[in-house]
C-alpha positions in Angstrom: 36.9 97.7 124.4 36.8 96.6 128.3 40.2 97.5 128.8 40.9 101.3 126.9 43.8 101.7 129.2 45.3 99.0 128.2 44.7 99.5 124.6 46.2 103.2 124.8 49.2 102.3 126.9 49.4 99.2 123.8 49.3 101.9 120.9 51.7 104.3 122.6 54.1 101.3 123.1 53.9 100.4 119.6 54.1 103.9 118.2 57.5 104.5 120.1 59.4 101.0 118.9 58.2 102.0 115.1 60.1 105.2 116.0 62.7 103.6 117.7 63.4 101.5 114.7 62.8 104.5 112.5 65.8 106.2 114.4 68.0 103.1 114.6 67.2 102.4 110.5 68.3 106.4 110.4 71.1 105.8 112.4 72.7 102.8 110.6 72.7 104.1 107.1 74.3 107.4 108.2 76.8 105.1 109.9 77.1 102.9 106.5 77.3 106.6 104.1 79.8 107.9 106.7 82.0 104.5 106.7 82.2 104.6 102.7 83.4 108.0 102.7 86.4 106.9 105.3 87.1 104.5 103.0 87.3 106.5 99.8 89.2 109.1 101.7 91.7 106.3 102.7 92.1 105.2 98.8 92.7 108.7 98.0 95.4 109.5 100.7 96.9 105.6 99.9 97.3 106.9 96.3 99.0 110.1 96.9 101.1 108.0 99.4 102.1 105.7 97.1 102.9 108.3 94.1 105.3 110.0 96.6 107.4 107.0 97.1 106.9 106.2 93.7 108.6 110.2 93.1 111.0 109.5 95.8 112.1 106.5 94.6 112.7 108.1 91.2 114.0 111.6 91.8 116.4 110.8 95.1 119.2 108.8 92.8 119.0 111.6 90.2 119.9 113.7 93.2 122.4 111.9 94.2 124.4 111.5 90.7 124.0 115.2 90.4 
């Protein structure tokens, strides 16, 4: 009460960590959702690698004794 400066400068300090935090919170669990994607969409593109070769390795010496 003797100092309202203070006390407003205070609050408006306070209010903009919470919504720095807020932000940053935001921030890292786009950054977590956006990571798990990569990493199914590297699964997905490991798999159709892999079933290539797999073909390849298969079809190229029936190929080859034709």
């Amino acid at each position: 009460e003797k100092c309202p400066e203070l006390k407003k400068e205070m609050e408006t300090l306070l209010s903009e960590t919470i919504h720095l935090i807020k932000c940053l919170e935001t921030d890292r669990a786009i950054a977590e959702e956006t990571l798990n994607q990569q990493k199914l969409r590297k699964g997905k593109i490991t798999t159709k690698i892999d079933a290539w070769s797999i073909w390849k390795l298969q079809e190229l010496p029936l190929a080859v004794q034709k």
